[in-house]
VOFILUM-746735 format. One record per residue (C-alpha): residue in three letters; residue number from 1; x, y, z. Coordinates in steps of 0.1 Angstrom, whole numbers, always signed. Example, Ala and Ser with C-alpha at 12.3 -4.5 7.8 and 13.67 -1.06 7.14 Angstrom:
% VOFILUM-746735
[rec "ALA",1,[+123,-45,+78]]
[rec "SER",2,[+137,-11,+71]]
% end
This chain:
% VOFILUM-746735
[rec "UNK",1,[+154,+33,+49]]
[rec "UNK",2,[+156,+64,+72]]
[rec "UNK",3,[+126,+70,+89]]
[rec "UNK",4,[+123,+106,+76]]
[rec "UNK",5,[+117,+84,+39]]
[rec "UNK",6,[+89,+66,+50]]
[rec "UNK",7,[+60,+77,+35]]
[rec "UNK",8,[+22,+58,+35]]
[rec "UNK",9,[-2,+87,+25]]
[rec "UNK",10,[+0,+108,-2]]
[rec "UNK",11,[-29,+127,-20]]
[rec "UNK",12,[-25,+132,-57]]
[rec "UNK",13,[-43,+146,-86]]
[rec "UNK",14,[-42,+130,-120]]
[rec "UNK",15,[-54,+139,-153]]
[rec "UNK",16,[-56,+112,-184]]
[rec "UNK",17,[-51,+128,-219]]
[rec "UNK",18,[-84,+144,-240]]
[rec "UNK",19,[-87,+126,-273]]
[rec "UNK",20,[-83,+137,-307]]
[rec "UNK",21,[-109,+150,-326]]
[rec "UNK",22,[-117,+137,-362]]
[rec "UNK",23,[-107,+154,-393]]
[rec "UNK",24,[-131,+170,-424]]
[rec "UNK",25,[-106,+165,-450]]
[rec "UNK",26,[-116,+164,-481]]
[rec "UNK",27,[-94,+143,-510]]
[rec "UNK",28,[-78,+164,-537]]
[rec "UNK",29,[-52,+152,-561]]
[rec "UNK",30,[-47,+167,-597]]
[rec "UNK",31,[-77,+157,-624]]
[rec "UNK",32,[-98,+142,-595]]
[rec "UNK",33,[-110,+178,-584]]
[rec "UNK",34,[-141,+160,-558]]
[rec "UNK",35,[-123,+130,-542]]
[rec "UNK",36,[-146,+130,-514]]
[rec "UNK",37,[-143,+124,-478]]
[rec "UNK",38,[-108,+111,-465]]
[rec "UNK",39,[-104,+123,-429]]
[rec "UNK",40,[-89,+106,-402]]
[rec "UNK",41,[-98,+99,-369]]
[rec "UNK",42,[-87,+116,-337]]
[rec "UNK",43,[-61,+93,-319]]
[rec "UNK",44,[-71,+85,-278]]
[rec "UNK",45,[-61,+105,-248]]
[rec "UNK",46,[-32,+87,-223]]
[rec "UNK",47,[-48,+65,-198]]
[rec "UNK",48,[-33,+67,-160]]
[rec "UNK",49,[-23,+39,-146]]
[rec "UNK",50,[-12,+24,-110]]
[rec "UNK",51,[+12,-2,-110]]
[rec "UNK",52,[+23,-26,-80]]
[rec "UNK",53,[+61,-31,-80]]
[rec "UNK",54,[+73,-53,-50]]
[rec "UNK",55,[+103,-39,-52]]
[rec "UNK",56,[+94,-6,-34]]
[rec "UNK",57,[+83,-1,+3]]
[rec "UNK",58,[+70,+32,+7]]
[rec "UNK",59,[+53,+63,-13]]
[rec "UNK",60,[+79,+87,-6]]
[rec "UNK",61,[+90,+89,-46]]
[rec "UNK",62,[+50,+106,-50]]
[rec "UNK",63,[+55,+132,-21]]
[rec "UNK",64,[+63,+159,-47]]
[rec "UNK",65,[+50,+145,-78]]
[rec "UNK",66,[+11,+155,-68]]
[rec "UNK",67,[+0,+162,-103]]
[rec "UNK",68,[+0,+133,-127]]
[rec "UNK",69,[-12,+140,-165]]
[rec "UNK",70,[-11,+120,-197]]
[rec "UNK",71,[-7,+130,-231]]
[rec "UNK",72,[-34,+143,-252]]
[rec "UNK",73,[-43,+123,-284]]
[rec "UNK",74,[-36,+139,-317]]
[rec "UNK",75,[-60,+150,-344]]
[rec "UNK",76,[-71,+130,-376]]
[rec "UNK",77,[-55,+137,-408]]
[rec "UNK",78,[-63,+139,-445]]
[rec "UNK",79,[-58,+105,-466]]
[rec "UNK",80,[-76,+88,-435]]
[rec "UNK",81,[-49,+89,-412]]
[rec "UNK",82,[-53,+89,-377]]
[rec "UNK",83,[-41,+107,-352]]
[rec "UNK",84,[-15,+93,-326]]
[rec "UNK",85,[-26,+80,-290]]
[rec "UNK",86,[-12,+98,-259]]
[rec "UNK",87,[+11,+89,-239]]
[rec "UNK",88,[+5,+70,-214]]
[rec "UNK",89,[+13,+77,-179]]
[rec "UNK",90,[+26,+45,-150]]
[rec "UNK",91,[+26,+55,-117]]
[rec "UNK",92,[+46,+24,-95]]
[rec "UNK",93,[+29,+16,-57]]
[rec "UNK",94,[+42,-6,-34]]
[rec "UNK",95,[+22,-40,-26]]
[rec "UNK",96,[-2,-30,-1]]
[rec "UNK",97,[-12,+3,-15]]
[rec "UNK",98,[-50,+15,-9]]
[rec "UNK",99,[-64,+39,-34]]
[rec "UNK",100,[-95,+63,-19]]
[rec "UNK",101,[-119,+88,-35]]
[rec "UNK",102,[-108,+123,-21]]
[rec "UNK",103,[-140,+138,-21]]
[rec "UNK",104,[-162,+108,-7]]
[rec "UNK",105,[-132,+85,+10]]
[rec "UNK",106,[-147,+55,-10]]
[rec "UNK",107,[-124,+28,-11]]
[rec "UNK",108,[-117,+25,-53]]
[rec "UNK",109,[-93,-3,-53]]
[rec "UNK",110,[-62,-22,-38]]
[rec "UNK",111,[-28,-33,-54]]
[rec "UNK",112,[-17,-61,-37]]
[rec "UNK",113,[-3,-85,-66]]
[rec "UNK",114,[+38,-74,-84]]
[rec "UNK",115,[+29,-59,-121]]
[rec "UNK",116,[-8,-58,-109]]
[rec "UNK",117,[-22,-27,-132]]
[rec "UNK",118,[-50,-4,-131]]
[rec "UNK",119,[-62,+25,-146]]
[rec "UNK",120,[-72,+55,-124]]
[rec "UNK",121,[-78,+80,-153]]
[rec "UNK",122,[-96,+67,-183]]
[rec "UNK",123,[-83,+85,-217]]
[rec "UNK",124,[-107,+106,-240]]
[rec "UNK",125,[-120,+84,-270]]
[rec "UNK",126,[-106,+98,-299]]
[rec "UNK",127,[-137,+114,-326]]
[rec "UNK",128,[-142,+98,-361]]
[rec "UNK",129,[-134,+116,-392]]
[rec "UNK",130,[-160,+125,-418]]
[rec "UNK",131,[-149,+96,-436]]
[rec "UNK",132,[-174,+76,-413]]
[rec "UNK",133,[-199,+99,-423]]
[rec "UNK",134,[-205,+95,-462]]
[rec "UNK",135,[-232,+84,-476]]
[rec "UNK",136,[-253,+83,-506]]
[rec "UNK",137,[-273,+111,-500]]
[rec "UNK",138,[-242,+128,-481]]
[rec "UNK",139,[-209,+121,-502]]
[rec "UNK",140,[-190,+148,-487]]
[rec "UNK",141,[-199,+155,-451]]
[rec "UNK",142,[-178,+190,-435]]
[rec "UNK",143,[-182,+174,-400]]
[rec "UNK",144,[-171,+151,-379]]
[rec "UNK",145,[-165,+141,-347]]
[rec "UNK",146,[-146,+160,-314]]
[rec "UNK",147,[-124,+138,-293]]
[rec "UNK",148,[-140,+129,-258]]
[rec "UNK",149,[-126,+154,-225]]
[rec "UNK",150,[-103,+137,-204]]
[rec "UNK",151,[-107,+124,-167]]
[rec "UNK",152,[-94,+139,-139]]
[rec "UNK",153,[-92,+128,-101]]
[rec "UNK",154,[-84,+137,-68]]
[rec "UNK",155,[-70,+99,-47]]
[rec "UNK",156,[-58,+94,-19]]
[rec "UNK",157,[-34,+66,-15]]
[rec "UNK",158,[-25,+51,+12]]
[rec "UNK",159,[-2,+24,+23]]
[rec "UNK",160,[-14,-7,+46]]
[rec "UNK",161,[+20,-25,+49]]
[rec "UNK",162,[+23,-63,+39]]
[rec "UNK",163,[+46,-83,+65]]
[rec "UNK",164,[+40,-121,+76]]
[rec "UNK",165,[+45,-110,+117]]
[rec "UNK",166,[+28,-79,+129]]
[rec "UNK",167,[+49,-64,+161]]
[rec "UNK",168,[+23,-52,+186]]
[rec "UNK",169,[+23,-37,+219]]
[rec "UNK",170,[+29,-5,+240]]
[rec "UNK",171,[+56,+21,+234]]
[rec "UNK",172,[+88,+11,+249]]
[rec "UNK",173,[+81,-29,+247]]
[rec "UNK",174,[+111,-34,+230]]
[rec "UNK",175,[+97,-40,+198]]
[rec "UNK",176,[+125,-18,+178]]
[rec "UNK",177,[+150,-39,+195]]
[rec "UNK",178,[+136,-76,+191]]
[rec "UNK",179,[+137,-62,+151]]
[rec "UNK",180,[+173,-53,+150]]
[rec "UNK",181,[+184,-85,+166]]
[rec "UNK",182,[+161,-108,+146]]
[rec "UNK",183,[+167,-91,+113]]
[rec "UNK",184,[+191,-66,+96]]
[rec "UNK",185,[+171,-35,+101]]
[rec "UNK",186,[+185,-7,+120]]
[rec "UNK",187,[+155,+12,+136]]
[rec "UNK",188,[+157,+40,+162]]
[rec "UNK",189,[+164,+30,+199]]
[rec "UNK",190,[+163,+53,+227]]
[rec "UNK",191,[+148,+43,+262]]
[rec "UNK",192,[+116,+71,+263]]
[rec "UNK",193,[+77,+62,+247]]
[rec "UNK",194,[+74,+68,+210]]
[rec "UNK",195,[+108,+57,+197]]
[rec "UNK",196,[+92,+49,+164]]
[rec "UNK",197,[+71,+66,+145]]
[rec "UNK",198,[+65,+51,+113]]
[rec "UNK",199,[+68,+15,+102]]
[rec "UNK",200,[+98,-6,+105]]
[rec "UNK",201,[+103,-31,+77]]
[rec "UNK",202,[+130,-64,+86]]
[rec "UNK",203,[+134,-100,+68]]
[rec "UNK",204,[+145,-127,+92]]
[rec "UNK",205,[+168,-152,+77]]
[rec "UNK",206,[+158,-185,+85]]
[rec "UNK",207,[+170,-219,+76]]
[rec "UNK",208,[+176,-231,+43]]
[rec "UNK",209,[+176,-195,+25]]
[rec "UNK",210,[+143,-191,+34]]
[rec "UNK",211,[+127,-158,+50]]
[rec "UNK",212,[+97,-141,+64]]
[rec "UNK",213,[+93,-102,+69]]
[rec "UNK",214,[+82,-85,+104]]
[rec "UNK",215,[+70,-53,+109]]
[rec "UNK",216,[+81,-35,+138]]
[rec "UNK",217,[+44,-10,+142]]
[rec "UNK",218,[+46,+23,+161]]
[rec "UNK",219,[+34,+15,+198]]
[rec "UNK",220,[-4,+16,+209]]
[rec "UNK",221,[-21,+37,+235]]
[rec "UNK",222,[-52,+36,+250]]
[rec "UNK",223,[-80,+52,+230]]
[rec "UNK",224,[-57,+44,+199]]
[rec "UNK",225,[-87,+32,+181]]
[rec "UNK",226,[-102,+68,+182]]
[rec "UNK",227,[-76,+82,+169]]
[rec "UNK",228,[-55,+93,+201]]
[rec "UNK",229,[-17,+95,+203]]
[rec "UNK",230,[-6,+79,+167]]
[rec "UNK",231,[-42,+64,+163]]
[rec "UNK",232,[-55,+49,+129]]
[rec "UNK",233,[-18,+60,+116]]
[rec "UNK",234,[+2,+30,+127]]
[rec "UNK",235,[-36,+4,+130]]
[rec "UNK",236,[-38,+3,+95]]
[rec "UNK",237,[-6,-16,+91]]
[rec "UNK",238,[-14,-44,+117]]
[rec "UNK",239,[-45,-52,+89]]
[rec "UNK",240,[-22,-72,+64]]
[rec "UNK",241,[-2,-89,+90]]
[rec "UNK",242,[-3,-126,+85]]
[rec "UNK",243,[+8,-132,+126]]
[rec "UNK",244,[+2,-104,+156]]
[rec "UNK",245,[+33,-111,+181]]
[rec "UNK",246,[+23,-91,+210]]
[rec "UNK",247,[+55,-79,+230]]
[rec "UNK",248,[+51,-71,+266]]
[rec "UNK",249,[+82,-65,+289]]
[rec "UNK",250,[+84,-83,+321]]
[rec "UNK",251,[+86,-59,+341]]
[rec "UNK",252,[+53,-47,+334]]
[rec "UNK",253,[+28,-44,+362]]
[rec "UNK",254,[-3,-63,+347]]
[rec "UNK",255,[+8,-87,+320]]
[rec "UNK",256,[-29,-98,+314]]
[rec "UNK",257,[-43,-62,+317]]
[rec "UNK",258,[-14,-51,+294]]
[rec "UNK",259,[-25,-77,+266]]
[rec "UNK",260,[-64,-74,+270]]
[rec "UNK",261,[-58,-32,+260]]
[rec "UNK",262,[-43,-43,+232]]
[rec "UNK",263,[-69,-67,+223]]
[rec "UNK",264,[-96,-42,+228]]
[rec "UNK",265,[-79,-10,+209]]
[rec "UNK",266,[-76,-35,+177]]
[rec "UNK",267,[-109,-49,+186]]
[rec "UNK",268,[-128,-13,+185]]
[rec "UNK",269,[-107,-4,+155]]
[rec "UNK",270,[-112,-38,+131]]
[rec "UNK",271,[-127,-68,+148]]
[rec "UNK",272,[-112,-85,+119]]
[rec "UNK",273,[-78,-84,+127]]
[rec "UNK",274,[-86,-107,+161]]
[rec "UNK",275,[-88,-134,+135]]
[rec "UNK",276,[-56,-131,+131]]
[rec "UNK",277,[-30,-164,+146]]
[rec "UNK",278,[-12,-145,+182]]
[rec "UNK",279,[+18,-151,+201]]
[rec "UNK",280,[+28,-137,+229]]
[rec "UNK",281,[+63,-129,+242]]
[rec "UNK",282,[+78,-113,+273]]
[rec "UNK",283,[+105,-95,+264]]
[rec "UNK",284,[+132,-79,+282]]
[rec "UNK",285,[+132,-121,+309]]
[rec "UNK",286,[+169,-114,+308]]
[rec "UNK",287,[+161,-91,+346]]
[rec "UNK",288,[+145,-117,+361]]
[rec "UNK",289,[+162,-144,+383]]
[rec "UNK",290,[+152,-183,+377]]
[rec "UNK",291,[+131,-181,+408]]
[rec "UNK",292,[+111,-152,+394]]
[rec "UNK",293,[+107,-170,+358]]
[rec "UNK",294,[+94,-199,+370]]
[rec "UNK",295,[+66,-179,+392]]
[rec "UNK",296,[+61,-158,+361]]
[rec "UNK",297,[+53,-191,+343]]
[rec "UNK",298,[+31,-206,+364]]
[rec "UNK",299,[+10,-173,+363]]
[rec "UNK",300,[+12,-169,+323]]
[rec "UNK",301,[+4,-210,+324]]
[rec "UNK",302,[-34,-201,+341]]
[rec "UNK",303,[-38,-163,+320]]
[rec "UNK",304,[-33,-176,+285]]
[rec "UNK",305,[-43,-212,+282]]
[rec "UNK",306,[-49,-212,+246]]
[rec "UNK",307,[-24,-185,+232]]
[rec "UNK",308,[+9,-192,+226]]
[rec "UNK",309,[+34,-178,+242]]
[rec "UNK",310,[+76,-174,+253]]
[rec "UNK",311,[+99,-152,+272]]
[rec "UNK",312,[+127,-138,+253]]
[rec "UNK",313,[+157,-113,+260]]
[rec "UNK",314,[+168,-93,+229]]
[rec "UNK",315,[+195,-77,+245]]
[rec "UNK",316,[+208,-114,+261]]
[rec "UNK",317,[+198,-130,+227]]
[rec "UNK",318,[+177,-153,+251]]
[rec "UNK",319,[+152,-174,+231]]
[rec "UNK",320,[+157,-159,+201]]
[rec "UNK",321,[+158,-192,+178]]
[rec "UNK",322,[+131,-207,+194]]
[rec "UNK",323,[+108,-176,+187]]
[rec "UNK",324,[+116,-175,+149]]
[rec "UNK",325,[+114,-215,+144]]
[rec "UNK",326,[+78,-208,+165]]
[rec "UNK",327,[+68,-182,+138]]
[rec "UNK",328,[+81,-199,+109]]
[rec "UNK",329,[+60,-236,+119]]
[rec "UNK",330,[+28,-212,+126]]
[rec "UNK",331,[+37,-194,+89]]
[rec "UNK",332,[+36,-225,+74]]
[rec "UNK",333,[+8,-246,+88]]
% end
């Protein structure tokens, strides 16, 4: 998927379908000149619905189709037919999707589950025909019901993107790399700050046919949490990550002060998340001599006692296997 397709926020308005109002028929049929009552009722408006589909990754087939409407429900008919229900109108998310109030921002619902289905816009009950209304001392009632208006919303919906590993870290870390050479993904590389700007999505084939999906997340910067430099944009997707692997290069100046930003950016924006299982890996080992690996490991020995963590090489494919069986053994405890 070109980055260009990736889409996770789209606002859309959608209308369900008015229902059918009742009919005042009145039975005629040769010799029976008062036959009474016989009208219909009104068939029901098209509901709206939201549907997960694991099969898609993004919102980008909504970015032009912002108005959503269902079919109207047709009227009641003599002989005490009833009118036909709307149509009703699907409207396919990805796993992951977030559905918001426009006006107030309220959180409505989630989709997270394949063929999960809910209904955004409820259709208009269709009205009963005078046929309901006879009675002894009313045999042939001239009224009946109208069909109820239909629904209409403004959402917002937004996508929080489901992947078991979560990469995390500064711009430039190497995350875009580490995905193309553990997966087949081909995200943009270039060697300046904010390389990617939306999502990467990669499965890593592991042994026995099995898999797992990482997410290569634009880059933090300080003050992220408020919303500075890509902000909440790319946060939201670190959320639904089952695993954070923060990735900071060796040649960074303050490994610790490096991984302790990060921890407070994701801290100020959803305390949360820091439940989440970590690793940490140094990318980029493959400039260091053996001399300065072994210092490097004495110091990451006394920083990060109880946090996992390795030094890798993308470019070298240095470490590589280990990393994934070490993600797929914490997946699976």
């Amino acid at each position: 998927m070109t980055e260009g397709n990736f889409v996770d926020y789209v606002k859309i308005y959608v209308s369900s379908g008015k229902g059918g109002k009742g009919s005042t028929h009145l039975h005629r049929e040769k010799f029976i000149e008062k036959g009474g009552p016989d009208g219909g009722d009104g068939g029901r408006g098209g509901h709206v619905y939201l549907v997960g589909n694991k099969s898609l990754w993004t919102l980008f087939h909504l970015k032009f189709a912002k108005h959503v409407k269902a079919g109207h429900g047709g009227d009641g008919g003599g002989d005490r037919s009833s009118g036909a229900d709307g149509d009703d109108k699907y409207i396919e998310v990805p796993l992951g999707t977030v559905v918001r109030d426009k006006d107030t921002n309220e959180i409505l619902f989630e989709i997270t589950e394949h063929e999960e289905k809910r209904i955004v816009a409820l259709g208009g009950k269709g009205g009963l025909g005078n046929w309901h209304f006879r009675s002894s001392t009313n045999q042939t009632p001239r009224y009946s019901q109208p069909g109820l208006p239909s629904e209409e919303k403004d959402m917002v919906l937004e996508l929080k993107v489901l992947a078991d590993v979560g990469l995390v870290g500064f711009p430039n870390a190497g995350k875009s790399t580490l995905l193309s050479v553990l997966t087949s993904a081909k995200p943009k590389i270039a060697d300046y700050p904010f390389t990617t700007l939306k999502p990467n999505l990669g499965i890593v084939a592991y042994r026995d046919f099995q898999s797992f999906v990482i997410a290569d997340i634009p880059g933090i910067i300080e003050g992220a949490a408020e919303g500075k430099g890509l902000g909440h944009y790319f946060l939201r997707h670190i959320e639904r990550n089952s695993i954070l692997l923060f990735l900071i290069p060796a040649d960074a100046d303050d490994i610790k002060k490096e991984y302790e930003i990060l921890i407070d950016e994701l801290r100020r924006y959803n305390p949360e998340i820091l439940d989440k299982e970590r690793m940490i890996v140094i990318s980029k080992c493959d400039m260091l001599d053996e001399e300065l690996k072994s210092e490097m490991k004495i110091q990451l020995d006394k920083e990060f006692k109880d946090i996992p963590y390795m030094m890798i090489s993308s470019v070298a494919q240095q470490g590589l296997t280990e990393l994934k069986d070490s993600l797929w053994k914490m997946l699976n405890q």
